[in-house]
N, C-alpha and C positions, 0 to 999 in steps of 0.2 A: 375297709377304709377307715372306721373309728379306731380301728387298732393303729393309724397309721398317724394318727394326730397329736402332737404335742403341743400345748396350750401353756405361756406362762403370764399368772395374774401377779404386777407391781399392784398392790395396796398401798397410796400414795395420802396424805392429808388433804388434800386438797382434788385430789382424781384418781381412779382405779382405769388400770390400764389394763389390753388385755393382747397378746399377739399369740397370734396360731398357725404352726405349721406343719407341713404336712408331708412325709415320705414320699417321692410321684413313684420312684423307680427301686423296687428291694435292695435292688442291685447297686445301686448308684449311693453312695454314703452320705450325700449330701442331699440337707432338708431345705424346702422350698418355702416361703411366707406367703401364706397365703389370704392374709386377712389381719387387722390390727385397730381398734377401736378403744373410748376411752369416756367413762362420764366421769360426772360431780361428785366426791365422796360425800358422803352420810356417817352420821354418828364416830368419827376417825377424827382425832386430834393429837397433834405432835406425834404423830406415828403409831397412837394407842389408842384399843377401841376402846370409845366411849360409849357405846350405847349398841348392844348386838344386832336389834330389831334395825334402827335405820342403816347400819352398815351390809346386814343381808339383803335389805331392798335395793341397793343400790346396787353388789352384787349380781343380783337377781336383774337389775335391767341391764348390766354389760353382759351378760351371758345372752338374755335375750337379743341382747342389739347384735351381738357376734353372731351367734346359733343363725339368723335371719342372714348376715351379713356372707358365711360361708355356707350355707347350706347342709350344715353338719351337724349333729349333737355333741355336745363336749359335754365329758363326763368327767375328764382327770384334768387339775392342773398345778402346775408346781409353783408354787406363793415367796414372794419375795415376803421380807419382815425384816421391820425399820425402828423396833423396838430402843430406843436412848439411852433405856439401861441393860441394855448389853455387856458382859463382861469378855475380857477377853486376857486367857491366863496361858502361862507356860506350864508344859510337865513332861516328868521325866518315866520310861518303862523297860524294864530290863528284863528277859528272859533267856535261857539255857536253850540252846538250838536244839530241836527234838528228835534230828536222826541223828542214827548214828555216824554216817559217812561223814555229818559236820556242814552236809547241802544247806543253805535256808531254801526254805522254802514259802508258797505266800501264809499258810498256815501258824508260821512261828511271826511273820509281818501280825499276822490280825492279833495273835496273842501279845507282842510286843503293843500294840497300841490300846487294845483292852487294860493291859497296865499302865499304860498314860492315862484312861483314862478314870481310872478307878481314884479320883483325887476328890478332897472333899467339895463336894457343891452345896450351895445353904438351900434350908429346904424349900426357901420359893423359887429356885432357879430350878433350869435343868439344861441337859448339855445338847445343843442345838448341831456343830461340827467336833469331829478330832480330826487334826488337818495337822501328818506329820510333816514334818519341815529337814528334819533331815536324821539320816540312823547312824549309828555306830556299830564296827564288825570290830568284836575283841579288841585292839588300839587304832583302827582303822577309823577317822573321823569321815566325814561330809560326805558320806554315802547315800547316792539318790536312790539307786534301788537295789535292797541288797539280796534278791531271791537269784538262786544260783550261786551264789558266792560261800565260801565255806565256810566258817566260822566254830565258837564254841558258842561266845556271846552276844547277844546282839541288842542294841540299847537304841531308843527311838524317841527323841525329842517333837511334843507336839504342841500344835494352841489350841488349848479348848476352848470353846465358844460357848456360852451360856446363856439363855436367854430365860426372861421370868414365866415361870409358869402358868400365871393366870392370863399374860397376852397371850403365850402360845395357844391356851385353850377359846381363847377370847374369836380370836383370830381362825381358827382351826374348824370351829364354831360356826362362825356367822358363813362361810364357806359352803360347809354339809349339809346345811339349811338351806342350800340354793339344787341341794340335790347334787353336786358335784363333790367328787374325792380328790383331796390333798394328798399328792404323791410325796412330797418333802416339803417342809419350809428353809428358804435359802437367804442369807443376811443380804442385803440388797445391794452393797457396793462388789461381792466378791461374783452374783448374777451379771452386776455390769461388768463388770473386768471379761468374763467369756466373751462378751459380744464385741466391747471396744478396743482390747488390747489383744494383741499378737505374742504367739511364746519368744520371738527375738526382746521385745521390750520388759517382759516377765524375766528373762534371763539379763538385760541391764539391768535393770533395775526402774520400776516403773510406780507411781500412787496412782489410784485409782478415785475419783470423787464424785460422789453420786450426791448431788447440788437437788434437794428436795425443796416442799415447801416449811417441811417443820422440823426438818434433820437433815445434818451432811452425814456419808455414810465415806467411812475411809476405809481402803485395802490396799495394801503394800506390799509388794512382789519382790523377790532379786534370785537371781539364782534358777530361775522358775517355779519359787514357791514360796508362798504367801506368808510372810513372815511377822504381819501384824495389819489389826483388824480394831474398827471402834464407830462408832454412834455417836456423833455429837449434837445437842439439842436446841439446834439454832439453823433457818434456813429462809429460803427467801418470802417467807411468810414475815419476817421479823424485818427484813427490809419495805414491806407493805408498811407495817406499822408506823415504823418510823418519819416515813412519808406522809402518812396520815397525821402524823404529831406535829412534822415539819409548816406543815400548809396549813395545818387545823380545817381540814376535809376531812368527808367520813371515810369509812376502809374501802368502799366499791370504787370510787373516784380514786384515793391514792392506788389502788390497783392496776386504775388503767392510765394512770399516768408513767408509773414504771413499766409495763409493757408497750408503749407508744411512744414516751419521751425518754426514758431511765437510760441512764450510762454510767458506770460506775468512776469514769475518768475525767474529772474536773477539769484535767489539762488540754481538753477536747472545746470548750466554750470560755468565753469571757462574760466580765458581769453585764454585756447588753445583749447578751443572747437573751430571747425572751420568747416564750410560746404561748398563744392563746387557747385554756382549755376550758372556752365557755360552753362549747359544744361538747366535748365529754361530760361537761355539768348536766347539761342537758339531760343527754341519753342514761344516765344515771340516777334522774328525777334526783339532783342536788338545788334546790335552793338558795345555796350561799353564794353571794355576789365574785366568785373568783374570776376570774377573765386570765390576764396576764400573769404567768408564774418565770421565774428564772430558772432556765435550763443548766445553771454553773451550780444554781442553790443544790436544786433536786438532785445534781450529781455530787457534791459534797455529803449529801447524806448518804444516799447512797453508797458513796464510797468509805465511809468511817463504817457500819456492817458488814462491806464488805472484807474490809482489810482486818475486822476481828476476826472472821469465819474463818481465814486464811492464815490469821495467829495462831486461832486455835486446833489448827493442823497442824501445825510448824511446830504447835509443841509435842504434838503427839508423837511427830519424825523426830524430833528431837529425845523424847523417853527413849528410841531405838537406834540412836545417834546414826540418822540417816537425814537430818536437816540439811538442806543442800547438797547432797550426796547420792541423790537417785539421774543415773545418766539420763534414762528416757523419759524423765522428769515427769508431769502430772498431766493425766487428760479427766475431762470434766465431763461428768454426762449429768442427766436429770434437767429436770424444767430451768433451775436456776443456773445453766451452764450458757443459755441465751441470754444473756443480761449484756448489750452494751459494754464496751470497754473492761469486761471480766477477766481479760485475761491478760492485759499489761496490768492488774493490779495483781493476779495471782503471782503472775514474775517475778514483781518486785516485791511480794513477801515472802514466797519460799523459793525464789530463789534458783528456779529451777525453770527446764524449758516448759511449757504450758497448750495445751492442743485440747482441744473440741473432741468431743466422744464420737464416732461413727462404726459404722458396721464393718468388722474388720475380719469377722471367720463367720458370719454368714451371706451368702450372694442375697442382697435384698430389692426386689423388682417394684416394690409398693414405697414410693417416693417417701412419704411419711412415716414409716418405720426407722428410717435414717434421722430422724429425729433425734438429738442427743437423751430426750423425756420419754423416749422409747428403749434408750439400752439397759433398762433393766427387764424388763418383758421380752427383749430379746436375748437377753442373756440367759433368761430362764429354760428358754427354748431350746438352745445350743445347750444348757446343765443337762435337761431332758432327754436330750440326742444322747451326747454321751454315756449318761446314766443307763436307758432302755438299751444301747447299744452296745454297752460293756466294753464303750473305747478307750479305758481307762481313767476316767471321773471316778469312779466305785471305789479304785484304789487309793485313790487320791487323796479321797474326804473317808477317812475310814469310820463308815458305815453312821449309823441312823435309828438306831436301837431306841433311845429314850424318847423320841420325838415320836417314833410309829408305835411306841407305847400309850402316850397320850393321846395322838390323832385314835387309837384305834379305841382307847377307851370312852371316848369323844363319839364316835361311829355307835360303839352298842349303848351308852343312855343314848342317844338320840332314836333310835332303832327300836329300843323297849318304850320311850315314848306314843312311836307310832303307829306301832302295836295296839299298846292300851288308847 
């Protein structure tokens, strides 16, 4: 049965999420949710750990609170990572096909992509994905998969993903300390894209926007394959803030006035809408004389954060002149995808159609996993399927070589530690 469990932990600033599922039938291809829980992060800020000891604790009680919750041990889980300075690069690899009859086959694939990826990385980075995007057979371009096909030469255009080596280990870390093994770490908007988007939408052309508390996480599809990828370092944490500067209340009260009043569309109230949050003062042990705040105010603020978050997408589609130009236009997953009026302002900056993240390639029976703050833990799930299942994921993301170099060097000092 423990063989049968696939566990994926989002590592989120503000909360660590955890969804578990689980094979019922060998036979049957399709994995069942069977549990999904979530606390308070510790020592985790803007996507990077600050402090190892309180992010293992906190670890350590979702584990606990799951292991109770399904009755199972988890041993393995695959970790999203929301790291800001993530890079994300193009490269080219070119090899001579190695039979003679001129076959590819997947052998000359994996050697083409080892020459993608052999580009220089600086040495605090290291390469998290190689995710070819599309090959070339001798003058034959836009080739999705070239095994079987004949050739002499075969050239494979990929995006490395890079990520800095001391969060990998940071992160990797606080993890194996909880007793549990990190099977892969997976950038967290391309985790959501498995669970929320469908390969028809990956094949228009689709963004992906995993709406955190301290980062937006973006991945952009067309063709069915991910053709750019980025970390931006703003999220609905900085909407908090701003709210708390607006009102001049502390950060706990502006928090729960954006989850209970927040709307990001001004054009929803006029200036006599007015709401009394002397009772959120209250339960907050606030002090300050607030009573009546403007519902047009709070969403005016709101809305300038949000229309930058959404610029600073726009530019990004824009570097890969796909600004207004993705048909199945953009779904939003993560905590800040709930906000009030978020999605006629996403409209009218990028420009594009706008949809709500949901569970879209796994059957999910546990109501709260359909949560948009859940598809990246569920997306990690469905990676996992794939991956253990060899239903062509493996192919896809070619391979994981530096990253299970580090986890594992990660694995024996902590191992000689415990030792001694």
């Amino acid at each position: 049965m423990k063989e049968d469990i696939i566990a994926g932990l989002d590592v989120g600033s503000t909360e660590i999420r955890l969804v578990v599922g689980q094979r019922m039938n060998p036979e049957d291809e399709k994995i069942q949710i069977i549990g999904a829980t979530a606390v308070p992060a510790e020592g985790i800020s803007r996507g990077v750990i600050k402090s190892i000891d309180d992010a293992t604790s906190s670890i350590s009680a979702l584990l606990e609170k799951a292991e109770r919750l399904i009755g199972v041990p988890i041993n393995n889980v695959w970790v999203s990572i929301n790291d800001p300075y993530i890079k994300c690069e193009c490269s080219k690899g070119v090899v001579a096909v190695g039979r003679s009859s001129g076959e590819i086959g997947q052998d000359d694939m994996e050697r083409a992509i080892d020459a993608a990826r052999a580009l220089s990385v600086p040495t605090n980075y290291e390469i998290l994905h190689v995710i070819p995007i599309k090959y070339t057979v001798d003058n034959q371009e836009d080739v999705k998969d070239p095994v079987g096909m004949s050739g002499i030469r075969l050239e494979v255009e990929a995006l490395i993903i890079q990520a800095m080596s001391s969060q990998v280990k940071n992160l990797t870390k606080s993890i194996y300390r909880t007793g549990m093994d990190v099977e892969d770490l997976i950038l967290s908007p391309l985790a959501a894209a498995e669970a929320a988007v469908t390969s028809k939408q990956k094949d228009l052309g689709v963004a992906v926007l995993a709406l955190g508390a301290a980062t937006t996480g973006l991945a952009v599809y067309e063709e069915g394959r991910l053709i750019h990828t980025a970390i931006l370092p703003m999220g609905s944490e900085h909407i908090t803030s701003d709210i708390a500067i607006g009102l001049r209340c502390p950060i706990n009260l502006a928090d729960r006035v954006k989850l209970e009043h927040g709307n990001a569309n001004p054009a929803n109230f006029n200036s006599r809408d007015q709401v009394d949050i002397s009772n959120l003062a209250k339960e907050e042990d606030v002090d300050d004389d607030i009573t009546n705040i403007s519902k047009k105010y709070v969403a005016e603020i709101i809305q300038a954060r949000v229309e930058e978050i959404f610029e600073k997408v726009d530019e990004e589609l824009n570097k890969i002149d796909r600004s207004g130009m993705l048909p199945a236009g953009a779904v939003l997953t993560g905590g800040g995808a709930k906000l009030a009026g978020i999605i006629e302002v996403a409209k009218e900056k990028l420009r594009l159609p706008v949809s709500i993240g949901a569970s879209k390639n796994i059957d999910v029976l546990i109501d709260k996993v359909n949560d948009p703050k859940y598809m990246t833990s569920l997306g990690l799930v469905a990676w996992g399927d794939s991956m253990t299942d060899k239903k062509g994921g493996a192919s896809f993301f070619g391979g994981k070589g530096t990253v299970d170099k580090t986890i594992n060097k990660i694995k024996d000092f902590l191992s000689n530690l415990t030792i001694k």
